[in-house]
N, C-alpha and C positions, 0 to 999 in steps of 0.2 A: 790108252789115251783117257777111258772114261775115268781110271781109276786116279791119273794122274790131276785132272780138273778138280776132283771131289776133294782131293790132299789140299789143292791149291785154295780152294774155296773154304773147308775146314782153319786153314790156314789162318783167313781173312774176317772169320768170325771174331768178335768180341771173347774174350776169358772170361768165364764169371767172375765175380767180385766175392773172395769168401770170407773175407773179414769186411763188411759195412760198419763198424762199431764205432772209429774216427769220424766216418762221413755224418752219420747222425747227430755226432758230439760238435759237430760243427754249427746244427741246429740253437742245441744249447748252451754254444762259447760267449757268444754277445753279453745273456744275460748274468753270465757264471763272470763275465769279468765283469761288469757293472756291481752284482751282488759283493763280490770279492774288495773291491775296492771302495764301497758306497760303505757296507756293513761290517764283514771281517775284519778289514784293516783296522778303519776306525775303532771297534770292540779292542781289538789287540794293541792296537795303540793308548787308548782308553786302561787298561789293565794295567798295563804297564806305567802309565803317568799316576795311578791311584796307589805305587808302591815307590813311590819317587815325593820328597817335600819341593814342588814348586811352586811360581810365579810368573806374571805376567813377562820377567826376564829370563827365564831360563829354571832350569833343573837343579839345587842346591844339593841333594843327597839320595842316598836310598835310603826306606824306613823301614820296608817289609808291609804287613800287615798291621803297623799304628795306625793309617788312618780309619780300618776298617773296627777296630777296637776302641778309638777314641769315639768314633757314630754311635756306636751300639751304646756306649757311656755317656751321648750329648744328648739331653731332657729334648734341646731343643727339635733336634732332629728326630729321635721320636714320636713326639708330636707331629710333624711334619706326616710320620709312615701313618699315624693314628688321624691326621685328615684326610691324609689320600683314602684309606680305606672305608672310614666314612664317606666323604663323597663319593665315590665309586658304590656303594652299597645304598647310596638316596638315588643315586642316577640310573644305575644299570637297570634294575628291576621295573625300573617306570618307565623306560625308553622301549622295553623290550612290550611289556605291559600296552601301554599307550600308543607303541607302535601298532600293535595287531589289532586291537581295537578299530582305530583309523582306516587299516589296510579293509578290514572287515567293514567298516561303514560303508567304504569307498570304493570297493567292489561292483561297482553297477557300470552300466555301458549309459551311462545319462550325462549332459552337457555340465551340471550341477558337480557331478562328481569330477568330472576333469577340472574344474574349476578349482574345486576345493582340493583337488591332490597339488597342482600347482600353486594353488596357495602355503600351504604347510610343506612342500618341498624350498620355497625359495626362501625361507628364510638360514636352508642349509650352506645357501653361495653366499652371504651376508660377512662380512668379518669378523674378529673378536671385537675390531675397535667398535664398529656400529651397534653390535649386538650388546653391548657392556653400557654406552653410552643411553641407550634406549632405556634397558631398564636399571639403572642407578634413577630416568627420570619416574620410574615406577616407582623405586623402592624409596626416594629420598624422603623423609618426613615434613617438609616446607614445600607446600604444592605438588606432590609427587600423587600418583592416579591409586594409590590404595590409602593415603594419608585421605585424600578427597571424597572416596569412599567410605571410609572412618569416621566421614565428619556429615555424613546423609545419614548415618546410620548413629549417631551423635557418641561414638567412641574415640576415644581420643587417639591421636595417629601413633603408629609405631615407627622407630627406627631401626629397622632390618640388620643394616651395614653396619651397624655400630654396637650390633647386639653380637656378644659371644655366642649367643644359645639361634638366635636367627640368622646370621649370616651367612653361614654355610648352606643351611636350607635355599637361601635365600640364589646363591650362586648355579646350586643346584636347579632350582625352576628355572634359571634362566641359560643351563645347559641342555637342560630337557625342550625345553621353546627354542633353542639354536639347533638340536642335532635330529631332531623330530623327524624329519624327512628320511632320512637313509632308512631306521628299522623299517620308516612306513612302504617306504619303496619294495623292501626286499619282500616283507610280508606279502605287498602287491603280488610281486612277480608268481609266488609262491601259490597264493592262493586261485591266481587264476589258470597256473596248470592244472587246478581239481575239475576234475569232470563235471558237468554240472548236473546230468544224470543221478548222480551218486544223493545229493538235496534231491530232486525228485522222485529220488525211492526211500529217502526216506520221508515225505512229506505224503507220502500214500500209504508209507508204512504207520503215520501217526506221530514220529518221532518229532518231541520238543524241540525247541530252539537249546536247553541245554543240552539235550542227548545228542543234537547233532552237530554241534560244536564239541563234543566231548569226543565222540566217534569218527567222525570224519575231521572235520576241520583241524584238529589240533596232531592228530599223527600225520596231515598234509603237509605241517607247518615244522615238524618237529627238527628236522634241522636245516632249514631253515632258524627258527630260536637256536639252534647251538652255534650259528656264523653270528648273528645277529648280538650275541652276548660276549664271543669273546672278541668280537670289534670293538664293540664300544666297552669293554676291559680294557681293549690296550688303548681306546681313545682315552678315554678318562682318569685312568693311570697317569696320563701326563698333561693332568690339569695347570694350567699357567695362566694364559692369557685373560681369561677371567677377575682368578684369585688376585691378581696382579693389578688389574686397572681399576677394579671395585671397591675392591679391602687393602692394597698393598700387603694382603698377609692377616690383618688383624681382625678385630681389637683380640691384642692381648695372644697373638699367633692362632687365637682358634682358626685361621682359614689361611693358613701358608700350608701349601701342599709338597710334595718331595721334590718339583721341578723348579719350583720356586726359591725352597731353602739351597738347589744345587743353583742357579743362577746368584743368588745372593753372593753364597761361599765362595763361587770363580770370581765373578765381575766386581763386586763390592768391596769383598776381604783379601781378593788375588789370594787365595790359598786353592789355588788349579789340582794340586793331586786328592787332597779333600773334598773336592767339589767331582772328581773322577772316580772319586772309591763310592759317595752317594749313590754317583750316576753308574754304577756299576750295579750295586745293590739296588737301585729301584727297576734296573733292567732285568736282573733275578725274579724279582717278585710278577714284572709284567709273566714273564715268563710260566713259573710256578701258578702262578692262579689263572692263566687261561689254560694250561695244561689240564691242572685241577676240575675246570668248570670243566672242560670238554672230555676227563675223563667220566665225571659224576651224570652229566645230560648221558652221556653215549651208555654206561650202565644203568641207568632208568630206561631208556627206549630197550634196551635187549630183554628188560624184566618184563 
């Protein structure tokens, strides 16, 4: 009898489960179909239209790989890769810069700093159109706020926008005053997981305000700076809405950057697989130099 209950009750137990490996994946299906369809497809669609001459009506041919050999032979498009990396090379390093800086001022439990952290974050939710419109009233040289300045200081005003050798700087300060908030944030978050123990041993030990930002604070932060650099890599890699509403590009293409010259080539010249092989090639490049950065940071911090 007992033995026959214990079979029956054995019986009624649950089986283990020895393969969970689907159920898990069921976890990660939502986003794998979103990523698949948002990025994969489009990329693979993308590839394929940059080996194709089309237009706004349709597909005329296959080319192969002309359009990626006509780019590397178009002065103009060069220029275009030869702005992008200039801007990205005035921005990154000062956002990152500027960022910890701030993070570092702004470090205090005082009403003064919540102030001023909400101050310099809100201009990150602002749009391009606002953010563009503002300061063209900076830069313009006909009552603009450093023409006005120029003229207390009895120099005569510059024009920014109109300058090949300023304009780009000039677009650049005013990516740096738009994205200000994010490094500053993340440095925040960063620095106030350091114990605060760690400053008061060394401020008993003697140690400087350089020694202990050298020692402690910057191996606190350190990667932290490696998110913080190749974010605004791949933000600034696709400078547009700026270059576009300020300069249209110019004078004289110094400030058309690679999202610009590919929006030009689709929408303006309708030459779609051109504007696909660009947009293909400036998606490499994101690629290759945030790779880059984040192999060069991460072998400095192991040295």
């Amino acid at each position: 009898m007992t033995d026959a209950v214990s079979s029956a009750l054995a019986s009624r137990r649950p089986k283990p489960v020895r393969d969970k490996g689907w159920r898990n994946a069921l976890f990660v299906l939502p986003y794998m179909v979103v990523f698949v369809f948002m990025i994969v497809l489009p990329l693979g669609l993308g590839f394929s239209l940059s080996l194709t001459r089309a237009d706004l009506f349709g597909v005329e041919r296959f080319v192969g790989l002309d359009h990626y050999a006509a780019l590397l032979a178009d002065p103009f498009f060069r220029r275009a890769v030869f702005n992008t990396f200039y801007f990205v090379a005035l921005t990154v390093p000062a956002l990152a810069i500027i960022g910890l800086l701030l993070a570092m001022a702004l470090n205090r439990q005082t009403r003064w700093a919540t102030i001023c952290r909400g101050v310099f974050f809100s201009s990150t939710v602002l749009s391009v159109t606002v953010v563009t419109l503002v300061w063209r009233l900076v830069f313009i040289p006909d009552g603009g706020l450093l023409a006005l300045i120029n003229e207390i200081f009895g120099a005569a005003p510059v024009n920014w926008l109109n300058s090949p050798y300023l304009a780009m700087p000039a677009i650049a300060i005013t990516t740096i005053w738009w994205c200000i908030g994010l490094p500053m944030a993340l440095y925040l978050a960063a620095l106030q997981q350091v114990p605060r123990e760690l400053y008061e041993a060394a401020a008993l030990d003697g140690a400087g305000r350089w020694r202990t930002f050298r020692n402690i604070t910057l191996p606190a932060v350190q990667r932290t700076t490696i998110v913080v650099v190749i974010i605004e890599v791949i933000l600034q890699f696709q400078l547009f809405g700026q270059a576009q509403l300020m300069t249209q590009g110019g004078p004289n293409n110094a400030t058309r950057p690679l999202v610009l010259f590919i929006y030009e080539s689709g929408w303006r010249q309708w030459q779609l697989g051109y504007a696909s092989a660009a947009a293909q090639i400036l998606f490499a490049l994101i690629v290759l130099v945030a790779m880059a950065q984040y192999g060069l940071t991460n072998r400095k911090g192991d040295a």
